[in-house]
C-alpha positions as protocol buffer text, in pm:
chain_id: "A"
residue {
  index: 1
  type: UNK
  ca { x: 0 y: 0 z: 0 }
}
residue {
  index: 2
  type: UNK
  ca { x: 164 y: 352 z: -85 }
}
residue {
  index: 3
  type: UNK
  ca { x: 213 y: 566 z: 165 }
}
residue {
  index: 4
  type: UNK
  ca { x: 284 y: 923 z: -89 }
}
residue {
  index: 5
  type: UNK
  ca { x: 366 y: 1243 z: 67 }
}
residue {
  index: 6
  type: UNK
  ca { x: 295 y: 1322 z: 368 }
}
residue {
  index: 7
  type: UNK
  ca { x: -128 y: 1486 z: 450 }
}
residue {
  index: 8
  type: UNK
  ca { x: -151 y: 1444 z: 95 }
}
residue {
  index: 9
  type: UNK
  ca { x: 38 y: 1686 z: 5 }
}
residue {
  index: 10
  type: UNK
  ca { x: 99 y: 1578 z: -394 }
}
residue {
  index: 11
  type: UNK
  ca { x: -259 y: 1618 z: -452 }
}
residue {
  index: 12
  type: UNK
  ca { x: -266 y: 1993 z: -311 }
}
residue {
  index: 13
  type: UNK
  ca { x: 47 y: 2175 z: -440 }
}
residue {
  index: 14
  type: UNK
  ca { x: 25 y: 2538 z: -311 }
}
residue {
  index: 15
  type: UNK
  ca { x: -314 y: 2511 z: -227 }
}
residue {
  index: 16
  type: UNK
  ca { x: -441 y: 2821 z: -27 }
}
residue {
  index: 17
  type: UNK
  ca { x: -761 y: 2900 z: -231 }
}
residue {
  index: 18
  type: UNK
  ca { x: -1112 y: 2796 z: -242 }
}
residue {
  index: 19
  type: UNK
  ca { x: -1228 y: 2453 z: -346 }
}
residue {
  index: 20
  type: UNK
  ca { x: -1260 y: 2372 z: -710 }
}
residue {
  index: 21
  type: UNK
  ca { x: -1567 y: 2435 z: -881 }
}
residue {
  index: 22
  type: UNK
  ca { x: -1540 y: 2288 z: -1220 }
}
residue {
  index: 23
  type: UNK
  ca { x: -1361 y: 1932 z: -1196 }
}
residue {
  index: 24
  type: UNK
  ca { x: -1426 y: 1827 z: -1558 }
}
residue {
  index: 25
  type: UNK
  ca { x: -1035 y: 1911 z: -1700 }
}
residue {
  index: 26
  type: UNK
  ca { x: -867 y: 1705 z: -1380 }
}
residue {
  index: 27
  type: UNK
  ca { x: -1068 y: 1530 z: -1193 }
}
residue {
  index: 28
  type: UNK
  ca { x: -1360 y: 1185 z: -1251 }
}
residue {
  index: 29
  type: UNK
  ca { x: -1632 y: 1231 z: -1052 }
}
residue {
  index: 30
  type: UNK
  ca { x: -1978 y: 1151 z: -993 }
}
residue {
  index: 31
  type: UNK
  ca { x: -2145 y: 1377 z: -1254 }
}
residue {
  index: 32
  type: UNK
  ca { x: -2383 y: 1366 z: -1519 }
}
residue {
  index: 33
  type: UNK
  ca { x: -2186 y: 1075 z: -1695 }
}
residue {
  index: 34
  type: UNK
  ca { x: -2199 y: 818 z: -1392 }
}
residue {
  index: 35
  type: UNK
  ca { x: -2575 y: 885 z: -1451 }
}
residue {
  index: 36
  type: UNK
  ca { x: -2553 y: 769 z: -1835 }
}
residue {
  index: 37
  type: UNK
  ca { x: -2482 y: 404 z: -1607 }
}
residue {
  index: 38
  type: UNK
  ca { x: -2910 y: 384 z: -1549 }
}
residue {
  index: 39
  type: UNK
  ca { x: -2904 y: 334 z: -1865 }
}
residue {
  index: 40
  type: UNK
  ca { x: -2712 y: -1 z: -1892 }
}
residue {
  index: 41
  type: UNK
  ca { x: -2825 y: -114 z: -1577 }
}
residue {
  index: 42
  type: UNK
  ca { x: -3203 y: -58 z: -1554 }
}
residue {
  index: 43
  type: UNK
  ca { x: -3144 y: 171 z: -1238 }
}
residue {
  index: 44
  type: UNK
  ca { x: -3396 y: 469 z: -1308 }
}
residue {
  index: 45
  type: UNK
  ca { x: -3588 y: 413 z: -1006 }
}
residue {
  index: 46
  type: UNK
  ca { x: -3261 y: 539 z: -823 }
}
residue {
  index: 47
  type: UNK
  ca { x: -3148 y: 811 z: -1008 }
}
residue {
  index: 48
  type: UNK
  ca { x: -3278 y: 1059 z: -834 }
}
residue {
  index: 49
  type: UNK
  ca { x: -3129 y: 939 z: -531 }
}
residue {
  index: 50
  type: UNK
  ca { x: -2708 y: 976 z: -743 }
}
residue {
  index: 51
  type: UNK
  ca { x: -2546 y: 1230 z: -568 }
}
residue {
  index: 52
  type: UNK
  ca { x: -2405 y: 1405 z: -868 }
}
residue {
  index: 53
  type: UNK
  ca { x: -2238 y: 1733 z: -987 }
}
residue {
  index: 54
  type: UNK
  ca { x: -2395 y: 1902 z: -1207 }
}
residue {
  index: 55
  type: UNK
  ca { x: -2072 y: 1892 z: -1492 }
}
residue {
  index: 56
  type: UNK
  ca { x: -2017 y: 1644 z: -1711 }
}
residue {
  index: 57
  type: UNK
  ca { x: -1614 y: 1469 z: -1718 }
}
residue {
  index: 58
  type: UNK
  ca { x: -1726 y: 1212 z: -2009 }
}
residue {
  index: 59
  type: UNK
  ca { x: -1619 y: 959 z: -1816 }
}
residue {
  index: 60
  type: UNK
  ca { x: -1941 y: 684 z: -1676 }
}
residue {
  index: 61
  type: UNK
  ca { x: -1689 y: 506 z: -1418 }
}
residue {
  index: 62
  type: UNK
  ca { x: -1294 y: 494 z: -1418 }
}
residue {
  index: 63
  type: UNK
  ca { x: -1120 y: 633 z: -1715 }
}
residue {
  index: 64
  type: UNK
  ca { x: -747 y: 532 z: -1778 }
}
residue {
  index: 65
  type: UNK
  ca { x: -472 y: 640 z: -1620 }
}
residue {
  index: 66
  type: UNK
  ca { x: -357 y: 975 z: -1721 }
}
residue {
  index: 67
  type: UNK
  ca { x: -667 y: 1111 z: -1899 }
}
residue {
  index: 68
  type: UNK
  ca { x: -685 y: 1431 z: -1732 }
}
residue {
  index: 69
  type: UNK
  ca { x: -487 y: 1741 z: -1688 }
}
residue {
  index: 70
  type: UNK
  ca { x: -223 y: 1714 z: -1421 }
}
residue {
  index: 71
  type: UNK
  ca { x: -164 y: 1971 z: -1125 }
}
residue {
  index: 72
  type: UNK
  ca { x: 102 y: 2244 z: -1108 }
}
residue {
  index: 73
  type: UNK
  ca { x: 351 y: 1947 z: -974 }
}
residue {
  index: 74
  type: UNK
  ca { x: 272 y: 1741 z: -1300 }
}
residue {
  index: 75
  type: UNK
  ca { x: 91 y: 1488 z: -1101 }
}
residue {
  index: 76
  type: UNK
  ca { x: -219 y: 1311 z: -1286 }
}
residue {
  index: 77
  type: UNK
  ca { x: -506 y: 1152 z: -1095 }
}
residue {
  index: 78
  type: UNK
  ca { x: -478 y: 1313 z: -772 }
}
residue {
  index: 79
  type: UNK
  ca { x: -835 y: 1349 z: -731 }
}
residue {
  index: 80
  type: UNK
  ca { x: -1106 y: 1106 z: -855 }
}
residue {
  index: 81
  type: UNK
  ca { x: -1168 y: 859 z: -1117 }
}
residue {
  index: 82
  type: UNK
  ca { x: -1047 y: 582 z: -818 }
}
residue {
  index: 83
  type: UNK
  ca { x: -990 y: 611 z: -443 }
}
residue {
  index: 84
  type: UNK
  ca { x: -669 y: 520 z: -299 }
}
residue {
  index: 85
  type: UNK
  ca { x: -603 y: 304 z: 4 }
}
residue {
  index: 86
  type: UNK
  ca { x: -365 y: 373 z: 222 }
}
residue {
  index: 87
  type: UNK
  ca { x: -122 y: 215 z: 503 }
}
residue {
  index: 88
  type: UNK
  ca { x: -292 y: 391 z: 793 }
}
residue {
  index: 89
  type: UNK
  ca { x: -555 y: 257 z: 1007 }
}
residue {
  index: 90
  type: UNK
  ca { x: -850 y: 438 z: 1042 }
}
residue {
  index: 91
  type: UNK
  ca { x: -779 y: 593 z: 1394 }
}
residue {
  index: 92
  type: UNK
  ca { x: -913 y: 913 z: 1566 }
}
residue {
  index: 93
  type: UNK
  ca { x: -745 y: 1230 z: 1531 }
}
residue {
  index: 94
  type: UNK
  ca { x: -452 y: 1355 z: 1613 }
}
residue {
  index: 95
  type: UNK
  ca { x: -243 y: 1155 z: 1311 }
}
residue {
  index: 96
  type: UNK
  ca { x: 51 y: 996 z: 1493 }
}
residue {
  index: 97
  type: UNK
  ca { x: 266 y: 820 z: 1185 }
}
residue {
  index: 98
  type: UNK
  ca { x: 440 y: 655 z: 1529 }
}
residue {
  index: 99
  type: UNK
  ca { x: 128 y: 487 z: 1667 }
}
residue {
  index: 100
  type: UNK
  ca { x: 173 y: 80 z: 1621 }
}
residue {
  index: 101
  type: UNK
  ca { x: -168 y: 11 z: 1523 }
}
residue {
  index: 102
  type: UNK
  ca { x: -123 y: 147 z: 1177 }
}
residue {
  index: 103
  type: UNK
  ca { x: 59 y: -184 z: 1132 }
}
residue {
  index: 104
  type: UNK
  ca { x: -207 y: -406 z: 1396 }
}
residue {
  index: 105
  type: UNK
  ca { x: -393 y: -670 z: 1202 }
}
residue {
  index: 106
  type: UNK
  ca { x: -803 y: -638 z: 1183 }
}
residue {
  index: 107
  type: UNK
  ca { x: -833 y: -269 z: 1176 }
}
residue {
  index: 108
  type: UNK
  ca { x: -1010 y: -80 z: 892 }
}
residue {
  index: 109
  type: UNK
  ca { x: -762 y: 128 z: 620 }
}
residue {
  index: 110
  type: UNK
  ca { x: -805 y: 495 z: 515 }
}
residue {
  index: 111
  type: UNK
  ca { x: -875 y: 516 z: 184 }
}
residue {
  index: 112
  type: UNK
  ca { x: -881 y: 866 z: 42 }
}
residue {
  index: 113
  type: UNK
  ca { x: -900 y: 1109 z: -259 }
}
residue {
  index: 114
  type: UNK
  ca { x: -1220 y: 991 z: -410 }
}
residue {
  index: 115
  type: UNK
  ca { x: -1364 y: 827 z: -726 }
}
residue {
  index: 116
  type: UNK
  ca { x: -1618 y: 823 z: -1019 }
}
residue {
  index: 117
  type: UNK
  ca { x: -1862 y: 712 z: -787 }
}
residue {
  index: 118
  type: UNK
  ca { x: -1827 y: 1033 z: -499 }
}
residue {
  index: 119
  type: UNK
  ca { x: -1891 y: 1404 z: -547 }
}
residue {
  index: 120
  type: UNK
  ca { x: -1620 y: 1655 z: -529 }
}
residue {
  index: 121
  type: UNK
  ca { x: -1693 y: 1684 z: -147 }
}
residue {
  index: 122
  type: UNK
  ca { x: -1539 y: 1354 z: -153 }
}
residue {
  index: 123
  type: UNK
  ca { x: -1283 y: 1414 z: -383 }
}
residue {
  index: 124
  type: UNK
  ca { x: -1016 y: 1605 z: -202 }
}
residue {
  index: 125
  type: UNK
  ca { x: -679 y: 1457 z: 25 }
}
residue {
  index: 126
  type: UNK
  ca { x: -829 y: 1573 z: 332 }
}
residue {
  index: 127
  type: UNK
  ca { x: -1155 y: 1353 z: 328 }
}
residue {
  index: 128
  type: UNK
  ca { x: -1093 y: 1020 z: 429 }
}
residue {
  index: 129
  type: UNK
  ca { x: -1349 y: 701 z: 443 }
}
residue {
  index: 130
  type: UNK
  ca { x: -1227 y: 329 z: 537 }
}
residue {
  index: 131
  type: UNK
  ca { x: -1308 y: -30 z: 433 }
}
residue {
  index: 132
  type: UNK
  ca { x: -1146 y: -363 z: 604 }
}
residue {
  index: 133
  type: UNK
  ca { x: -811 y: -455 z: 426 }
}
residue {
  index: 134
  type: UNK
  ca { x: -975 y: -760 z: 273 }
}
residue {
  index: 135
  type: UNK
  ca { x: -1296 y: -609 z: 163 }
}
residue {
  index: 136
  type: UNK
  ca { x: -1350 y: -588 z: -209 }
}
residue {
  index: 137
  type: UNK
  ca { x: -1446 y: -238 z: -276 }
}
residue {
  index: 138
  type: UNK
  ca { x: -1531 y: -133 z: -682 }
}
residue {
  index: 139
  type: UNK
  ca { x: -1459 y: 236 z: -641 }
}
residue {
  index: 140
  type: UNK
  ca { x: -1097 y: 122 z: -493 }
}
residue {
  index: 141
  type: UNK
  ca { x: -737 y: 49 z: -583 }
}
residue {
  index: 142
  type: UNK
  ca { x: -402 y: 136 z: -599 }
}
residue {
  index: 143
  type: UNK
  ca { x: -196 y: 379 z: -689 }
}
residue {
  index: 144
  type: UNK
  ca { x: 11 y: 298 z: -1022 }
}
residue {
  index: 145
  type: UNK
  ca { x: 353 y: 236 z: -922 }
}
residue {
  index: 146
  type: UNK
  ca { x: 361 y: 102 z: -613 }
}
C-alpha cells in the first residue's frame, strides 16, 4: 500500500484558495456521466437518489490512467476517477505516523481522494473514508507504481 507524501500533500500543491468548482479538465467524478450508467443497468428508479455534480467529465466510471490534466507538480489523478487506500488505520485524530496500530492486524484502512462514484466533497486529500483490508471495494485500488 503507498504511503505518498505526507497529509496528501501531492494532490494539493500550493493550495491556499477555495475549493474547485469545475472538476471536468482534472478530476472523474460523480457527474452527469456516472448517470448515463441507469441506462445499462435498468437503475432509473434510483437516479434521483445519485449524488451528482452538475458537470459532465465524459467519463461513466474509471477512465485510464492519465486522462486528465495534471496539477502544477505534474501529477495526474490526484483526485477522482479511483480512491486510494492507504497504510494507515483508520484511527481518531490527532495523526501519529508513530502509533503501532497502523501496522495491527483487523483494523479498517483509510482510503482517500475519491472516485467516479463520490462528489467533489469527496474528492479532495483531506476527506478520508475506510473499508477492512480484505474487503473488495469497486470504487478502490491502488496507486500505479507502487
Amino acid at each position: 500500500m503507498g504511503v505518498g507524501l505526507p497529509g496528501g500533500h501531492g494532490a494539493r500543491p500550493g493550495a491556499t484558495g477555495p475549493p474547485f468548482t469545475d472538476s471536468t479538465t482534472f478530476a472523474n467524478i460523480a457527474d452527469a456521466s456516472l448517470l448515463n450508467l441507469g441506462h445499462h443497468a435498468s437503475m432509473e428508479k434510483v437516479r434521483p437518489f445519485f449524488p451528482v455534480e452538475p458537470i459532465d467529465d465524459k467519463s461513466m466510471v474509471s477512465a485510464t490512467a492519465g486522462s486528465y490534466r495534471p496539477n502544477p507538480w505534474g501529477l495526474h489523478d490526484m483526485h477522482g476517477n479511483v480512491a486510494e487506500w492507504t497504510a494507515s488505520a483508520y484511527l481518531e485524530y490527532p495523526y501519529r505516523a508513530d502509533d503501532p496500530r497502523h501496522t495491527a492486524p483487523g483494523l479498517r484502512r483509510v482510503v482517500r481522494g475519491g472516485s467516479w462514484r463520490r462528489g467533489a466533497d469527496m474528492a479532495r486529500s483531506g476527506c478520508r473514508t475506510s473499508y477492512w483490508p480484505w474487503q473488495r471495494v469497486f470504487d478502490v485500488g491502488f496507486p500505479r507504481g507502487l
